[in-house]
VMD Tcl script that draws the C-alpha trace (Angstrom):
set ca {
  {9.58 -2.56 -8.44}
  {11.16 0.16 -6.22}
  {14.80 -0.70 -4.70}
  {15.22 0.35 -1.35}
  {16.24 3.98 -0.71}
  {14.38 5.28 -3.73}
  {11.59 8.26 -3.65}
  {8.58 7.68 -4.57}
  {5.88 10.31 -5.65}
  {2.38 9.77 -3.94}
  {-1.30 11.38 -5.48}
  {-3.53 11.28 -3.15}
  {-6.65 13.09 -4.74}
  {-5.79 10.45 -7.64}
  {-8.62 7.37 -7.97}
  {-6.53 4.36 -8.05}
  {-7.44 1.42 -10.29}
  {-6.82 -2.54 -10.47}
  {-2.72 -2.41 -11.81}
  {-1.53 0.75 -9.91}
  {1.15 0.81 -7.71}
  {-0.41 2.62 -4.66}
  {0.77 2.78 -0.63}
  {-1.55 1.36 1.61}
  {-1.59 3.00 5.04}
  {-2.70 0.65 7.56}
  {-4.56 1.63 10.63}
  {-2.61 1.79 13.97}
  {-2.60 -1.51 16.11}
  {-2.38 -1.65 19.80}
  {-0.25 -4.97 19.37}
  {2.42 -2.59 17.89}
  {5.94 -1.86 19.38}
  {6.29 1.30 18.85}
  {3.57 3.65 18.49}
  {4.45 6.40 16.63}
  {5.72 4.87 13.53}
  {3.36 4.25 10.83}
  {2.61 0.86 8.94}
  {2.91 1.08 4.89}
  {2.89 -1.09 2.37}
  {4.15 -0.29 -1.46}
  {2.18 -2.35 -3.71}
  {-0.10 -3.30 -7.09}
  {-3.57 -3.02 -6.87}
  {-5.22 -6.69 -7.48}
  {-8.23 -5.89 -6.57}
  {-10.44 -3.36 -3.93}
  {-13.75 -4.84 -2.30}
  {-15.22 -3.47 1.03}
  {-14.14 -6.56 2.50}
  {-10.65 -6.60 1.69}
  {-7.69 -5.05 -0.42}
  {-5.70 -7.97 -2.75}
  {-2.21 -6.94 -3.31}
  {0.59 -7.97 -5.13}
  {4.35 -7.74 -3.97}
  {6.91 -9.16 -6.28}
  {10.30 -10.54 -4.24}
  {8.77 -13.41 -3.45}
  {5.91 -12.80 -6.27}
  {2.69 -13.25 -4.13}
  {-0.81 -12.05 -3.91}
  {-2.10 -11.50 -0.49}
  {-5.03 -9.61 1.20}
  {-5.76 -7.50 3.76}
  {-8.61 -6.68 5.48}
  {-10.04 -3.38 4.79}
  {-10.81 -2.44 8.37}
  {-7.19 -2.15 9.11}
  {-6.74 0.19 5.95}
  {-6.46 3.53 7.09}
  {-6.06 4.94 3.49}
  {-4.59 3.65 -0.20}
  {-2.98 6.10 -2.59}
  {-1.78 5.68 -6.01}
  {2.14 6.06 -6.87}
  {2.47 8.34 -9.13}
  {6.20 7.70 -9.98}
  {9.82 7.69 -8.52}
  {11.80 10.56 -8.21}
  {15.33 11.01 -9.64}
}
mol new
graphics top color blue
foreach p $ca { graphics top sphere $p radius 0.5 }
foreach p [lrange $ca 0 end-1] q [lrange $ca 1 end] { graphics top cylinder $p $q radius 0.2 }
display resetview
């Protein structure tokens, strides 16, 4: 949905619901290269348990999940900026 380069706006006091496009932060990992960048992914909300997050990218269109220990936080897009 966003082309590479683009700004995005990002709430994060907003709730986000099942069909948002939100950025999930994911929580540092030893197994990384380089430690201070930080993991995000830009997404749709499928669906939010306390087990996992279900996401959907679209380029390839697939759902996937994630497990919610290594979310660090998830915050709804509020738009793109021009």
């Amino acid at each position: 949905r966003f082309r590479p380069g683009r700004r995005i706006a990002v709430s994060p006091k907003s709730a986000v619901a099942v069909g948002d496009d939100v950025v999930v932060k994911l929580r540092f990992s030893p197994a990384s290269l380089d430690k201070n960048s930080t993991r995000v992914l830009i997404k749709e909300l499928v669906k939010l348990t306390s087990q996992f997050v279900e996401l959907r990218q679209f380029n390839p269109d697939q759902i996937f999940r994630v497990d919610a220990a290594d979310v660090e936080a998830i915050h709804k897009v509020a738009g793109e900026l021009f």
